[in-house]
N, C-alpha and C positions, 0 to 999 in steps of 0.2 A: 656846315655842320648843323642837323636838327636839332634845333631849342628843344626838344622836346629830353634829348638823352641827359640834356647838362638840369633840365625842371628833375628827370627822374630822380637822379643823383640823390634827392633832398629826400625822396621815400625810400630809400635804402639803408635807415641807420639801422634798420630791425637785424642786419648783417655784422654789428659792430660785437654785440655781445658773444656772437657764436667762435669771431672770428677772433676776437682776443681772447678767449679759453683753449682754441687752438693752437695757442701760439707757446713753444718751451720757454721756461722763464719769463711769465708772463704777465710783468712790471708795468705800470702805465707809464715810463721816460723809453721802455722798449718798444709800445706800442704807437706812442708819438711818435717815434722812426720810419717805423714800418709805414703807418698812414700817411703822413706827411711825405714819405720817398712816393706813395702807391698813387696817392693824388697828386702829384708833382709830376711824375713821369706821364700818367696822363693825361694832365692840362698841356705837358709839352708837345704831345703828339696831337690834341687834335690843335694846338694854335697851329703848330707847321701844316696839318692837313687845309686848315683853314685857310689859310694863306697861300696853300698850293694852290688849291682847289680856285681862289679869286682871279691868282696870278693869269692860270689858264684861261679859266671861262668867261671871267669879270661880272659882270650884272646879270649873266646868262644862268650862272653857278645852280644848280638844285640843293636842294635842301641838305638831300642824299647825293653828293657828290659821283657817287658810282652810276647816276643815272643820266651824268654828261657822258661820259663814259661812250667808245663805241661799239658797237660787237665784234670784237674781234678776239684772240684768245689771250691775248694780256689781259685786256678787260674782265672778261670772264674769267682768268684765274684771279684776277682782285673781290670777284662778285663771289670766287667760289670762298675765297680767307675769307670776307667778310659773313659768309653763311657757314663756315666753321666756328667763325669768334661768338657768334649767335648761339650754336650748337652746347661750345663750351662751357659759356656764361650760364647757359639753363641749370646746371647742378646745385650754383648756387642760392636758386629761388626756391628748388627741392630742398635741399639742406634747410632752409629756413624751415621750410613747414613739416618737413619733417621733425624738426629737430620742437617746435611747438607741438605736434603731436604725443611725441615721446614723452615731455612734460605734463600731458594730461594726463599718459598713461603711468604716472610713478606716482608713488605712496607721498603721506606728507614727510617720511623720512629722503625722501630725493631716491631712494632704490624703486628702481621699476617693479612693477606688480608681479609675486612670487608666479602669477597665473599665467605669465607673458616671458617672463625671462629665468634662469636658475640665478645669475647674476649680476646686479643691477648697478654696483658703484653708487659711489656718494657724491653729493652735489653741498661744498659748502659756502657757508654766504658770503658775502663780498665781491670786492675784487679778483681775490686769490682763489678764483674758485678752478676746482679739478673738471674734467668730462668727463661725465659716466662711462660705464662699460657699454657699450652697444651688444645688443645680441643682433648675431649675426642676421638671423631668420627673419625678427620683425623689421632689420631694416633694410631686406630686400624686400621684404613686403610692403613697407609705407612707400617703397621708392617705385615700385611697380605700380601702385596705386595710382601716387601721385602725376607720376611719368603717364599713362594710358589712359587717366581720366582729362588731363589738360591737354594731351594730345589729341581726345577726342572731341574737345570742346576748340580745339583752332580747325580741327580738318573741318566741324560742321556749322560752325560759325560763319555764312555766306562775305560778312563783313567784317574786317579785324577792328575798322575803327569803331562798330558798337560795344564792342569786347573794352575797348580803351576809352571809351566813355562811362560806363556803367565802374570802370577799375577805378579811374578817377574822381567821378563824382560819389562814388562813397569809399572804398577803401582809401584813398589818396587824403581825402578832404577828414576824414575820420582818426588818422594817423596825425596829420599836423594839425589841427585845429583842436576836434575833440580830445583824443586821449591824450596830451599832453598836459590842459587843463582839469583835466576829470583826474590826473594821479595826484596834480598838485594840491590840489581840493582834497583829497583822500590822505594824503602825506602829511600832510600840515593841518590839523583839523582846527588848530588856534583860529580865532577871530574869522571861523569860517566864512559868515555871513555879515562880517565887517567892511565898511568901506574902502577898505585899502584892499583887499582882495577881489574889488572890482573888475581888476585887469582880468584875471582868470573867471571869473562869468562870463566877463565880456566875449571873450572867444571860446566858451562851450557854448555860450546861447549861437553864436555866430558860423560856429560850426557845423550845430546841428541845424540851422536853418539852410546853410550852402550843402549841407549832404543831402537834404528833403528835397529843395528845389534841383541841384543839378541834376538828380538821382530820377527824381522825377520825368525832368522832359529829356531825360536819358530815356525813359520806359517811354515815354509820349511816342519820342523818334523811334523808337523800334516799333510801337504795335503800329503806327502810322505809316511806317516805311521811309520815314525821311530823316533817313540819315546822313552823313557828312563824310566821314571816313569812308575811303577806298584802298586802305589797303596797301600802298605804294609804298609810305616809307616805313 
């Protein structure tokens, strides 16, 4: 199984808030359920994959297991579910930015701007909060956006892995390191510049120096042409 899908894992909470407004009766002991069965059942799946995957191949095993794999049409119908479960999963990366878009586009009362929607729904704070009304229209439109412009950026993208270095070294490194210090600082503004609040310096200063430099000889490797990634898994 590639380290790389269980590292992602860690930059996907931005899906937690969306996903539990989603959800009818939408109590945090009901939301404990749901996550704890949703991560459970896929930790179960890929340790057996894992473990099939060693049983067969042993040391030989790929990273991407489907590329022991032979060609043949078992194979390929495995390689074609696996570029469906790809297909599928794509929705919920649009959802996300979709769904931060829409938020730039509402009033500070949480209704969407009279100029964009007739009905906007209310957004209340906490927990318990409701999901707006969607209009139908702009969110075909943010979805077509989204959809056609990221698809134009993998068809002419020569190499997926600069695409996942440049995602890594700053939006990745940006999400756990900086903005989780930068809200705690912002949250809590007591004894902001106190000693005990060193931890949370510690890692926005540490943050923004790993997003400068990985970001950095992120751009190095592309104008220079040496890059790393091919694409494979």
């Amino acid at each position: 199984i590639n380290a790389e899908y269980g590292a992602g894992a860690f930059v996907c909470h931005h899906n937690v808030f969306i996903v539990y407004t989603s959800l009818a009766n939408n109590t945090v002991s009901r939301w404990n359920r749901v996550a704890n069965l949703a991560v459970g059942t896929s930790l179960v799946i890929l340790v057996f994959t894992a473990i099939a995957g060693f049983l067969a191949y042993g040391a030989t095993v790929r990273g991407n297991v489907l590329q022991n794999l032979p060609d043949d049409l078992a194979s390929n119908l495995a390689r074609l579910a696996a570029a469906l479960l790809l297909a599928l999963t794509y929705p919920i990366e649009c959802l996300v930015a979709r769904e931060c878009i829409e938020e730039l586009l509402r009033d500070s009362s949480g209704k969407l701007r009279t100029w964009l929607v007739a009905d906007g729904g209310t957004l209340n704070a906490g927990l318990e909060c409701k999901r707006p009304t969607h209009d139908q229209t702009l969110f075909l439109v943010l979805t077509l956006l989204l959809v056609l412009s990221s698809s134009l950026i993998g068809l002419l993208a020569p190499n997926s892995g600069v695409v996942f270095e440049l995602v890594g070294g700053f939006s990745a490194v940006c999400l756990a390191y900086i903005v989780p210090a930068a809200c705690s600082l912002k949250l809590i503004p007591e004894r902001r510049f106190s000693i005990s609040r060193a931890p949370e310096w510690l890692l926005l200063v540490f943050g923004v120096i790993a997003m400068i430099a990985s970001t950095g000889f992120s751009l190095v490797n592309l104008i220079t042409g040496n890059t790393q990634g091919n694409g494979e898994e």
